[in-house]
N, C-alpha and C positions, 0 to 999 in steps of 0.2 A: 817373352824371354826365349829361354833355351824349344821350350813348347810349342811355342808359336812359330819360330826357326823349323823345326821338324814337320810341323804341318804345314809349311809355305814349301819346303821340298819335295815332302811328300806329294802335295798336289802338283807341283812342274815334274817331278818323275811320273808322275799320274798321265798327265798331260801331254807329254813328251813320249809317251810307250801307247799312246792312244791317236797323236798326231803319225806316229811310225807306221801302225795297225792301217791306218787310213791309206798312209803313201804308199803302201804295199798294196791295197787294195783297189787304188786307181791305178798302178802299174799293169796289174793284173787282167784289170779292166780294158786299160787299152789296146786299142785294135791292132797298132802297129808293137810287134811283140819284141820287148827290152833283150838285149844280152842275159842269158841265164843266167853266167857270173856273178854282173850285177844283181838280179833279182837275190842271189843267195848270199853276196856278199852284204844286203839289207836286208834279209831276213836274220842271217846271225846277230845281226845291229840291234835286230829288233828284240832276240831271244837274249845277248847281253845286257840290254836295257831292263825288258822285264825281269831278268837275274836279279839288277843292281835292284829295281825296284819293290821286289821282291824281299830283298834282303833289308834295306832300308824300312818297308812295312814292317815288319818282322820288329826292328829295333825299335822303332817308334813304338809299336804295340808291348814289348815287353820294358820300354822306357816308363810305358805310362801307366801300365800296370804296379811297375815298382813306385810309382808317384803316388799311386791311387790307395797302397797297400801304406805308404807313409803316412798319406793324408787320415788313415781308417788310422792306424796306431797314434795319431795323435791326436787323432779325435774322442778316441777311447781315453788314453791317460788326461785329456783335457778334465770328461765326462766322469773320472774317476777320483778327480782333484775337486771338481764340482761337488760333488757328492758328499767329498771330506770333509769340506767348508761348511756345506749344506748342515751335515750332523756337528758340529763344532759349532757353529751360528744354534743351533735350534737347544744344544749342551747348554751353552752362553745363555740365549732368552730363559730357559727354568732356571739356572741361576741364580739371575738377576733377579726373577719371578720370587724365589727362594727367599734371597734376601733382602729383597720390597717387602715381604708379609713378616718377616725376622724382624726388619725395622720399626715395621709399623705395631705390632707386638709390643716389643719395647718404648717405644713410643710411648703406647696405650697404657702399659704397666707404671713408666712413669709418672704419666698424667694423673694416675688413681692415687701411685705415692704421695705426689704432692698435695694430691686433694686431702686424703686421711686426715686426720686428728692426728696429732702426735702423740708416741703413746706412751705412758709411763714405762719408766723402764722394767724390766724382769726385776724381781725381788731374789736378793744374793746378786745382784751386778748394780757397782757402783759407777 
């Protein structure tokens, strides 16, 4: 995307402030000596270029820092909604835990009722 686009520029401003570096450097090299205009009318080409490229790094880097700064903040409230869950799920298992052994109590209570004798009633209740 957007990211990829910036680092496909980035490397041709790379590229292109490195191929300049070069042609300057074989101009310099040759025997037969250029118009000095020229030479300085591609040397500024070339300090323009490294400007743009310059400037461009620059955005790219504080583009990707604010990415990176997104990616951490929402990796924290992810990591923080996890956690809420986490204690809520583990609230829920004792619970349930809670009222399996509630159940099974009553259960057992019943079972003993049923078994008993029936009992005569209290004396004074009809």
């Amino acid at each position: 995307g957007i990211k990829h686009g910036m680092e496909q520029k980035l490397s041709q401003l790379t590229a292109r402030g490195e191929q300049l570096t070069q042609d300057v450097l074989a101009m310099k090299a040759r025997s037969s000596p250029e118009p000095t205009n020229f030479l300085s009318a591609e040397r500024e080409q070339l300090v323009a270029h490294s400007e743009q490229l310059v400037a461009h790094s620059d955005h790219f880097r504080r583009q990707q820092l604010a990415e990176q700064e997104q990616a951490v903040k929402e990796f924290r409230a992810m990591r923080a909604e996890r956690a809420e869950q986490d204690s809520r799920i583990k609230e829920l298992t004792e619970l349930v835990a809670a009222l399996r052994e509630e159940k099974e109590a009553l259960a057992a209570s019943l079972l003993e009722a049923r078994r008993a004798p029936p009992q005569a009633p209290e004396p004074g209740r009809s």
